[in-house]
N, C-alpha and C positions, 0 to 999 in steps of 0.2 A: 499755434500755426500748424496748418496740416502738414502732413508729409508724404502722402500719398501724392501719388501727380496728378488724378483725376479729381481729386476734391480740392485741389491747388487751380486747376480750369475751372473748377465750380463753383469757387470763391470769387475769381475775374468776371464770371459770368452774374453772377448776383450784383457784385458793385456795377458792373454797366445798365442792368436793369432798374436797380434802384437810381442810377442816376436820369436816366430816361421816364422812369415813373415820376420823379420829385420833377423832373422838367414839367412835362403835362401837368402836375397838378399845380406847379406855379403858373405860369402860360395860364390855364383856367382862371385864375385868383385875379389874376392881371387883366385878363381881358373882360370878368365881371366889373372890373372897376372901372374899366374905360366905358362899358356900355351903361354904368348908373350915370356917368356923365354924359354919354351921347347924347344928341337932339334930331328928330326927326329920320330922315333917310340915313345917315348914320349910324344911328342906333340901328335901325332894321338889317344894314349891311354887316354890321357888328356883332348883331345878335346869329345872325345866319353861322358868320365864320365860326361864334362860339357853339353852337351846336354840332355842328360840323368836327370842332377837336374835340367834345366831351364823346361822341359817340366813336372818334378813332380811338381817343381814350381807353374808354369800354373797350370795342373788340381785341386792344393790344392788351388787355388786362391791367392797365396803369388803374382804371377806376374799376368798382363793381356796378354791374347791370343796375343794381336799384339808387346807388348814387349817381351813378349818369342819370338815371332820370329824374331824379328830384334838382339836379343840376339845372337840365333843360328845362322843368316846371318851372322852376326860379328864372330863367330867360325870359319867357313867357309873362310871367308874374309885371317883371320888371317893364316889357313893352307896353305893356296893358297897362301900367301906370303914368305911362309916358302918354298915352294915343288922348286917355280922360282929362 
């Protein structure tokens, strides 16, 4: 345990991040699985929303620039399976 007080704030501060990053990347996990199940208009409104948390994702630093966008491929991937 530290004993300094500013690495005692810097430790609170790391666990509130890390809880807010494992949020977003579950929330992501979760709402891929709902849009492999969507059908039609659904999916599309589903797909959007998920795009939408991967890239606040990103800019909050919860994911990295190149995983958000293999993420969003995979969005895409998955509509484009749906549409044929």
């Amino acid at each position: 345990m530290a004993n300094i007080k500013q690495q005692k704030k810097r430790i609170k501060r790391a666990e509130k991040q890390r809880e807010t990053n494992t949020r977003y990347r579950s929330t992501i996990k979760t709402l891929f699985k709902g849009l492999e199940a969507a059908e039609g208009d659904d999916a599309a409104t589903r797909a959007r929303d998920l795009e939408k948390l991967v890239d606040r994702a990103a800019s909050r630093g919860a994911l990295h620039a190149n995983t958000a966008a293999r993420k969003k491929s995979r969005v895409q991937r998955i509509l484009a399976g749906k549409s044929s």
